[in-house]
N, CA, C and O atoms as a Tripos MOL2 file, in Angstrom:
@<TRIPOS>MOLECULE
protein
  200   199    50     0     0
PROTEIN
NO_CHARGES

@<TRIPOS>ATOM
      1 N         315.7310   85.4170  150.3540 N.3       1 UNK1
      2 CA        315.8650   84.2730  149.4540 C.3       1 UNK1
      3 C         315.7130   84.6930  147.9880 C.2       1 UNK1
      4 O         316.3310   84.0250  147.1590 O.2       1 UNK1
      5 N         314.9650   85.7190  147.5720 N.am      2 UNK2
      6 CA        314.9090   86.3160  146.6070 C.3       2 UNK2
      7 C         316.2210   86.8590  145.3130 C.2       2 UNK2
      8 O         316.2680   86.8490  144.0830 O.2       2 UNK2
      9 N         317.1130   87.2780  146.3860 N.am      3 UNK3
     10 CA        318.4670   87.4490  145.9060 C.3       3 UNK3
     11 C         319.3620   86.2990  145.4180 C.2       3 UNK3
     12 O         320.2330   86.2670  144.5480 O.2       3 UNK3
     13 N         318.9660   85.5390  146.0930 N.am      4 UNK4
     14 CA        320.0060   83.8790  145.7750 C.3       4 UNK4
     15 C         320.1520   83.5270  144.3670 C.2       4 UNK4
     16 O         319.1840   83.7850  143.6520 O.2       4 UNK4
     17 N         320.9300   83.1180  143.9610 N.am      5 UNK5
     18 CA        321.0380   82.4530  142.4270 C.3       5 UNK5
     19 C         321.8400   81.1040  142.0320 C.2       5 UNK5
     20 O         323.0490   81.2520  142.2070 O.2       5 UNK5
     21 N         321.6600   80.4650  141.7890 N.am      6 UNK6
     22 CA        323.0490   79.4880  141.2100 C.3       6 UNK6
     23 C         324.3330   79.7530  140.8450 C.2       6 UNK6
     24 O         324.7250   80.1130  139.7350 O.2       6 UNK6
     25 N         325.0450   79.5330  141.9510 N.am      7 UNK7
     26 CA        326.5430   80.0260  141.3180 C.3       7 UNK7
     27 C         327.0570   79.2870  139.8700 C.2       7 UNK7
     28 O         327.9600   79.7020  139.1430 O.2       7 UNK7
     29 N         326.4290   78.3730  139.7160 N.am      8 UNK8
     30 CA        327.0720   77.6720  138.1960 C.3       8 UNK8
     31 C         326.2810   78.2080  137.0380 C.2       8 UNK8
     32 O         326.9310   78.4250  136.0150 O.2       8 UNK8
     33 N         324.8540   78.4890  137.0150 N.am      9 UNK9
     34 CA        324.2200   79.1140  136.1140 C.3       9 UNK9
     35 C         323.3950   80.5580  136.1280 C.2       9 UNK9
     36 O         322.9880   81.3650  135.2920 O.2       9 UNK9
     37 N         323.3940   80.4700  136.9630 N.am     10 UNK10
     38 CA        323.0230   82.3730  137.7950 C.3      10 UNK10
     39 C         321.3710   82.5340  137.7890 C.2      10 UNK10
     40 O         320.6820   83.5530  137.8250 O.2      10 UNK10
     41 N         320.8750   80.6360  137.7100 N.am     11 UNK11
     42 CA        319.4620   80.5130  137.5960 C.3      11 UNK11
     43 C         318.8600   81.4480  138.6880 C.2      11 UNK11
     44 O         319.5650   82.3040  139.2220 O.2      11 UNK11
     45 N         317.1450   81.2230  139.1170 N.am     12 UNK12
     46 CA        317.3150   81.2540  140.1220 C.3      12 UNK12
     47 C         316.7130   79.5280  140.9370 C.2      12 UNK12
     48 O         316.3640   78.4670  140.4190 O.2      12 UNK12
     49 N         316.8540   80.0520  142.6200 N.am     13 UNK13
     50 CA        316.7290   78.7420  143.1670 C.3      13 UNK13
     51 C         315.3130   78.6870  143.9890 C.2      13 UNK13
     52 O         314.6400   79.6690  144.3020 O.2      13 UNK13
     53 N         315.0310   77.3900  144.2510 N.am     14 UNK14
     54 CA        313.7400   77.1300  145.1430 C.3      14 UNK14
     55 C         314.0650   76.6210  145.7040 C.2      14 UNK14
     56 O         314.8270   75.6880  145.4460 O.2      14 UNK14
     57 N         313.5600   77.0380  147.0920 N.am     15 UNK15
     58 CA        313.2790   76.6580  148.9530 C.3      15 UNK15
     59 C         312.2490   75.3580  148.3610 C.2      15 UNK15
     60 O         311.2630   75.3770  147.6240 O.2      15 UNK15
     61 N         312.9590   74.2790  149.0330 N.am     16 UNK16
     62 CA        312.4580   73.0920  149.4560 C.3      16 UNK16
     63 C         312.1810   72.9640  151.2290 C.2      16 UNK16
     64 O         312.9870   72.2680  151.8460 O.2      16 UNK16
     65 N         311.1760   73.5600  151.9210 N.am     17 UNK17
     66 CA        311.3970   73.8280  152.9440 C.3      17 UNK17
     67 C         311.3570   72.5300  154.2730 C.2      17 UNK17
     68 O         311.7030   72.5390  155.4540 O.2      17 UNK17
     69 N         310.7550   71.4970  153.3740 N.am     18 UNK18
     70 CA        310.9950   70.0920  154.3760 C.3      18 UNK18
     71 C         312.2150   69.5170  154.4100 C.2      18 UNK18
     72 O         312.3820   68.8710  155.4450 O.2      18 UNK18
     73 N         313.2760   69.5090  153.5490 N.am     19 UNK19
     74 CA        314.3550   69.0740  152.9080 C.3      19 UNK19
     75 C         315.7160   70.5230  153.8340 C.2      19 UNK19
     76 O         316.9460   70.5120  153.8610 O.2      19 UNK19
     77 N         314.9690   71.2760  154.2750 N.am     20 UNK20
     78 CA        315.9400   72.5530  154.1340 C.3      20 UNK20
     79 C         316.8630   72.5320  152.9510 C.2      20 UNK20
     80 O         318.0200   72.5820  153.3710 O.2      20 UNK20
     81 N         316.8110   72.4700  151.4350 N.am     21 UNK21
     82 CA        317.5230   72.6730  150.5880 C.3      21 UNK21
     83 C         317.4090   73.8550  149.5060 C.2      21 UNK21
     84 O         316.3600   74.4840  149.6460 O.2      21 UNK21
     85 N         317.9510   74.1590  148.8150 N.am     22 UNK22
     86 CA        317.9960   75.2420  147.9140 C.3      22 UNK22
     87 C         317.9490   74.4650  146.2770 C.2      22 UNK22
     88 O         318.9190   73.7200  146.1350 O.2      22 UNK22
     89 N         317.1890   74.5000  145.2750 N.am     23 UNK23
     90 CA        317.3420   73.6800  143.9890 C.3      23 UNK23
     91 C         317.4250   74.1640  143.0950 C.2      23 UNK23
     92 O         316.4730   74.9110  142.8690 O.2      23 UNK23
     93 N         318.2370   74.1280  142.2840 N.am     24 UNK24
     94 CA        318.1830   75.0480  140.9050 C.3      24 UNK24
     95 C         317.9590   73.9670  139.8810 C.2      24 UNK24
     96 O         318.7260   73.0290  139.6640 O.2      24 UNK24
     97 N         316.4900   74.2790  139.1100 N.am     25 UNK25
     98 CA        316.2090   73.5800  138.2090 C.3      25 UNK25
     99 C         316.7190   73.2030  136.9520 C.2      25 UNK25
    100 O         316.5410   72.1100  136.4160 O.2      25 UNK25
    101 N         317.4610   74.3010  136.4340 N.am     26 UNK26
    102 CA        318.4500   74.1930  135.1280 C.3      26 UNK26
    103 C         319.5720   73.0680  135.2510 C.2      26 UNK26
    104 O         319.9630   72.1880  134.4840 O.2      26 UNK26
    105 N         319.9490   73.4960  136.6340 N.am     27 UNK27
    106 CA        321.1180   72.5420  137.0750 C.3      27 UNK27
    107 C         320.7310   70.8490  137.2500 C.2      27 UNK27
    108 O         321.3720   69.8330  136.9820 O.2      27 UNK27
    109 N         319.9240   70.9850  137.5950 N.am     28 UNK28
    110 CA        319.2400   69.4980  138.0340 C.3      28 UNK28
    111 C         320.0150   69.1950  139.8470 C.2      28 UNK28
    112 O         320.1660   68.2760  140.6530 O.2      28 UNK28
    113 N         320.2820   70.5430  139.7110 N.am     29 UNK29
    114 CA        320.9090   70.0180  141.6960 C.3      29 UNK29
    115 C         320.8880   70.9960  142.6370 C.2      29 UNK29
    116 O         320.8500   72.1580  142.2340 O.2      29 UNK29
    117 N         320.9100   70.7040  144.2060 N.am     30 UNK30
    118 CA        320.1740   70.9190  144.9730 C.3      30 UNK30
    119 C         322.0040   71.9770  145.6830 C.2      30 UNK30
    120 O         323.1140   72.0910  145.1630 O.2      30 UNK30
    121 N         321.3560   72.5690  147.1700 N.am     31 UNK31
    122 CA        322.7010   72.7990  147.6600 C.3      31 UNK31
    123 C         321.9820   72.7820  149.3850 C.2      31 UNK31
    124 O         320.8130   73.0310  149.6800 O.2      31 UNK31
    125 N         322.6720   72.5540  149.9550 N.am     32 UNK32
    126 CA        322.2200   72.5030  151.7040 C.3      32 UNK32
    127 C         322.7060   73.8000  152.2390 C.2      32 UNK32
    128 O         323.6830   74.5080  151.9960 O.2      32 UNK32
    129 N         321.3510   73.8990  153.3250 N.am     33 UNK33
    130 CA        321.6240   74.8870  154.1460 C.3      33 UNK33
    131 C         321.3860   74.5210  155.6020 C.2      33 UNK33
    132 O         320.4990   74.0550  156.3170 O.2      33 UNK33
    133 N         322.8760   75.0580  155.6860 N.am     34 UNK34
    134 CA        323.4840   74.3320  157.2950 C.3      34 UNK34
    135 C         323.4250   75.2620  158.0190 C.2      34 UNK34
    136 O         324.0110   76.2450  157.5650 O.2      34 UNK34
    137 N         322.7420   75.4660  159.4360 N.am     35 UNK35
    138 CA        322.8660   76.3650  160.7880 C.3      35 UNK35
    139 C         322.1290   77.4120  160.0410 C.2      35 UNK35
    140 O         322.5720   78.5410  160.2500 O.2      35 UNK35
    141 N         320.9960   77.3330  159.1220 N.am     36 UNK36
    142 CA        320.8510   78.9340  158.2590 C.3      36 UNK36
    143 C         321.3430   79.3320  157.4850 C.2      36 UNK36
    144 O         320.9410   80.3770  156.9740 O.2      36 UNK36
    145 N         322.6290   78.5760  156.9600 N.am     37 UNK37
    146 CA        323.3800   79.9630  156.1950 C.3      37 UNK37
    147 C         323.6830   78.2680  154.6270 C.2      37 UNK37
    148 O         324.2870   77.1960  154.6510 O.2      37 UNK37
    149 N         322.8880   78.9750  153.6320 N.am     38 UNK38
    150 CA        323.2660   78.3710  152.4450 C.3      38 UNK38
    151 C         324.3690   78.3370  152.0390 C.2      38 UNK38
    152 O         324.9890   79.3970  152.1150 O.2      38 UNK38
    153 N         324.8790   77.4740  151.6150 N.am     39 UNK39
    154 CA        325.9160   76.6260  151.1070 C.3      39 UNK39
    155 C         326.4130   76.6820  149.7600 C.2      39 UNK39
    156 O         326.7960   75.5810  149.3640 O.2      39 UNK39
    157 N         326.5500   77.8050  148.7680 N.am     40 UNK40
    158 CA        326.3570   78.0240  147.8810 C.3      40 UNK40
    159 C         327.8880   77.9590  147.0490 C.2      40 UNK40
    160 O         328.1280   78.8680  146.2540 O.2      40 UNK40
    161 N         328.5970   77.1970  147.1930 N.am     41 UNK41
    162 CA        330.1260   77.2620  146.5010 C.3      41 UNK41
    163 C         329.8440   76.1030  145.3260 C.2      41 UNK41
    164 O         329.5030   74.9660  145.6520 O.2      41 UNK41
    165 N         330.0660   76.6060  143.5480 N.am     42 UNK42
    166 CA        329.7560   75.6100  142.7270 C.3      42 UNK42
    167 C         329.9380   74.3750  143.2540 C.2      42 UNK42
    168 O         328.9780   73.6050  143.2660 O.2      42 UNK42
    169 N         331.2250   73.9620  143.7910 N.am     43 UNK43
    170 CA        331.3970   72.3840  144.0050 C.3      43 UNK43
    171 C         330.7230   72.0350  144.7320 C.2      43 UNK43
    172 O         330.7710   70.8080  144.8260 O.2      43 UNK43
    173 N         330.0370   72.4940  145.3760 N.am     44 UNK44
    174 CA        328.9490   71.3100  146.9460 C.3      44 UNK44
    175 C         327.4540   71.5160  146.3770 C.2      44 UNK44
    176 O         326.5320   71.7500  147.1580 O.2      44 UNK44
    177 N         327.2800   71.4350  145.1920 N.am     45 UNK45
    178 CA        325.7050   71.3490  144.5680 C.3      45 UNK45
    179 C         325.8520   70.1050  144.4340 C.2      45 UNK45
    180 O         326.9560   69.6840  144.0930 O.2      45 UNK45
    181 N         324.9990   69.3980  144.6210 N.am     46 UNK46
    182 CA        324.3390   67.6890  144.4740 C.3      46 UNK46
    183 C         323.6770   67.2720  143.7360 C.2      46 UNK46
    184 O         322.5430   67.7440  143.6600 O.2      46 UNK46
    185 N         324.0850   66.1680  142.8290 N.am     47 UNK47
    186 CA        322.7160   65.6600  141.7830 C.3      47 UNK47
    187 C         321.0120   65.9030  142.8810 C.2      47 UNK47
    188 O         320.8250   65.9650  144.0960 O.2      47 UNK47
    189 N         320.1560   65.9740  141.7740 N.am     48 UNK48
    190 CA        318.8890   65.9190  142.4170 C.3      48 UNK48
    191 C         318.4270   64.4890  142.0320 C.2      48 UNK48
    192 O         318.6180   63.9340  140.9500 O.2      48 UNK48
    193 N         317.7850   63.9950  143.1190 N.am     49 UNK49
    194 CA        317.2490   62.7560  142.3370 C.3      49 UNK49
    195 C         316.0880   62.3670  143.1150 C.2      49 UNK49
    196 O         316.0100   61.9660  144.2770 O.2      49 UNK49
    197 N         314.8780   62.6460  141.9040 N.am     50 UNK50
    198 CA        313.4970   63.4600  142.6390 C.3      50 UNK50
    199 C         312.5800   61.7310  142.4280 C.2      50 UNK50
    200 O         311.4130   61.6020  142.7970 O.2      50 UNK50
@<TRIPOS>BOND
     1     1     2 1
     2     2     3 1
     3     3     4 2
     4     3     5 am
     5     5     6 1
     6     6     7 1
     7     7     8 2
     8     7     9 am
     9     9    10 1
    10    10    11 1
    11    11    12 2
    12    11    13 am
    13    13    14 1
    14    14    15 1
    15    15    16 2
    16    15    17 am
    17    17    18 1
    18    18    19 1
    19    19    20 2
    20    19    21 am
    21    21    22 1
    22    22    23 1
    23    23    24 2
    24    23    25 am
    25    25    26 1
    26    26    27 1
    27    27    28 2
    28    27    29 am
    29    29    30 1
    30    30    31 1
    31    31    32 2
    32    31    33 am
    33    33    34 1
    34    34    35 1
    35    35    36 2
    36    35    37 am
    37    37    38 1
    38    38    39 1
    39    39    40 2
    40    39    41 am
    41    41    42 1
    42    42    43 1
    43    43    44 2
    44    43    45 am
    45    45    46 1
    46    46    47 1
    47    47    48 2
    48    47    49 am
    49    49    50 1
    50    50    51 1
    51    51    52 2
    52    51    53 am
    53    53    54 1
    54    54    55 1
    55    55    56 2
    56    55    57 am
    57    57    58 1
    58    58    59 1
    59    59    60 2
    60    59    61 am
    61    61    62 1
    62    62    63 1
    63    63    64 2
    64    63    65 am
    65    65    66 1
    66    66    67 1
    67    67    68 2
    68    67    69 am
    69    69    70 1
    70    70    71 1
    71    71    72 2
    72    71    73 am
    73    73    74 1
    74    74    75 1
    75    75    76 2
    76    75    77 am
    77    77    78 1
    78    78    79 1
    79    79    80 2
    80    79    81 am
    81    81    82 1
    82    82    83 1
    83    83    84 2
    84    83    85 am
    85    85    86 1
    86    86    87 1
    87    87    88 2
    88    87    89 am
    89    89    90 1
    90    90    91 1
    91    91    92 2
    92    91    93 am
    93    93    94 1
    94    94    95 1
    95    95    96 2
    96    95    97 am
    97    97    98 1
    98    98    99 1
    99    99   100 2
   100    99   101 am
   101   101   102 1
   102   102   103 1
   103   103   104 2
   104   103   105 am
   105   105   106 1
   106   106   107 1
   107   107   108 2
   108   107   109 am
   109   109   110 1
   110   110   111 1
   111   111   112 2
   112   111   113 am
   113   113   114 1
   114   114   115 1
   115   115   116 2
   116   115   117 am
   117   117   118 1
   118   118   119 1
   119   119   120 2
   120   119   121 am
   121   121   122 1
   122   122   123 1
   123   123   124 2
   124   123   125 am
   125   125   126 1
   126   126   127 1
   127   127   128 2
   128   127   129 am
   129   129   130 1
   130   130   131 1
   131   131   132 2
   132   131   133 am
   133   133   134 1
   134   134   135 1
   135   135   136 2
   136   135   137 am
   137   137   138 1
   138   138   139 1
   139   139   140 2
   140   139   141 am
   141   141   142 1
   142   142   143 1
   143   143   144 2
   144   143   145 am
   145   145   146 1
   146   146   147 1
   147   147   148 2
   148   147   149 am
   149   149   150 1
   150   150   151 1
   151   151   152 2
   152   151   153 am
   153   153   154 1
   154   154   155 1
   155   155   156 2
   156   155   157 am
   157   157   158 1
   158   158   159 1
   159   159   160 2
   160   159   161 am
   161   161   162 1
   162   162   163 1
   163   163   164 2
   164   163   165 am
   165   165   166 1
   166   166   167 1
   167   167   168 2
   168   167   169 am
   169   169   170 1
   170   170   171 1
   171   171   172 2
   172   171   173 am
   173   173   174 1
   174   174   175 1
   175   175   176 2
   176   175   177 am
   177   177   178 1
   178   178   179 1
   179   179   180 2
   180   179   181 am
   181   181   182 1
   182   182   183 1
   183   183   184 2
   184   183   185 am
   185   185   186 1
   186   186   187 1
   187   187   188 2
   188   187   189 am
   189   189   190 1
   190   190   191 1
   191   191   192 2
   192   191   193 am
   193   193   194 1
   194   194   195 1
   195   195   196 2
   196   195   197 am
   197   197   198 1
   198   198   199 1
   199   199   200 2
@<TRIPOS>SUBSTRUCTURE
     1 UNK1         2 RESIDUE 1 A UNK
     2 UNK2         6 RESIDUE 1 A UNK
     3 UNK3        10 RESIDUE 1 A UNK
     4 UNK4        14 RESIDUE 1 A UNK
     5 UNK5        18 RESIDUE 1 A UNK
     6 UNK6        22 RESIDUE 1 A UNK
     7 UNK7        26 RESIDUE 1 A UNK
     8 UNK8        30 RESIDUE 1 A UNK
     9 UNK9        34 RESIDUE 1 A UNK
    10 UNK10       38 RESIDUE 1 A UNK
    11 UNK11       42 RESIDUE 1 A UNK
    12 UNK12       46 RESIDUE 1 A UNK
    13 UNK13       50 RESIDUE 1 A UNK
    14 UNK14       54 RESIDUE 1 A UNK
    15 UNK15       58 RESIDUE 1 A UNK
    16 UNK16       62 RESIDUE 1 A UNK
    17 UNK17       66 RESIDUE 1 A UNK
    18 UNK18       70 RESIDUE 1 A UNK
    19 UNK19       74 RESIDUE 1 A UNK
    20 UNK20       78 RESIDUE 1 A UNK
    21 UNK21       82 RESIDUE 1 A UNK
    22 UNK22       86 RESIDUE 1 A UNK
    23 UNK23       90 RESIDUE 1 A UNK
    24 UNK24       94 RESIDUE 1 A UNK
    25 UNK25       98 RESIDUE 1 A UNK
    26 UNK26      102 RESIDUE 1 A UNK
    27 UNK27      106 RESIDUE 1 A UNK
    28 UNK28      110 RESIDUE 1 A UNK
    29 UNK29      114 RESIDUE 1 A UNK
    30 UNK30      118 RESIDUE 1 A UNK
    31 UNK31      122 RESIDUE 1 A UNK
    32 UNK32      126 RESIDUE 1 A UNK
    33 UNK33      130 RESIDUE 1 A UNK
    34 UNK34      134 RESIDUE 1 A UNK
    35 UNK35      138 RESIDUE 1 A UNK
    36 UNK36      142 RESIDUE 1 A UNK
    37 UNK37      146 RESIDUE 1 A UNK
    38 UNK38      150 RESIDUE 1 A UNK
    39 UNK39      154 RESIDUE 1 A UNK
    40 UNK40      158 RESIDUE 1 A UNK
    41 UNK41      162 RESIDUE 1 A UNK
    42 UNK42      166 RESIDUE 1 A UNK
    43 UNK43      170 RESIDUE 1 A UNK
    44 UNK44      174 RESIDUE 1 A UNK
    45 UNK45      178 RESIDUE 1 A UNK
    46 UNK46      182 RESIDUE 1 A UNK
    47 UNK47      186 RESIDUE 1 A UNK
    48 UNK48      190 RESIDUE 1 A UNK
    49 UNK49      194 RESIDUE 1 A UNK
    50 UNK50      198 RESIDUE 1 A UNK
């Protein structure tokens, strides 16, 4: 998880581990991780709305 970054800002991201989501704070949005394997293509990041 260490390696991961934001594909739109090259932040890095935080494990939300109840949520299974990935969040990049700069961005203000989140990305899902389905079957294990993060979801990381700019377009499928999601507003966050905390």
């Amino acid at each position: 998880m260490e390696i991961l970054a934001c594909p739109i800002c090259k932040g890095s991201l935080e494990y939300i581990r109840d949520k299974n989501i990935l969040v990049c704070r700069k961005c203000n949005i989140f990305f899902e991780i389905r079957e294990g394997i993060p979801i990381l293509l700019p377009d499928t990041g999601k507003p966050l709305k905390e």
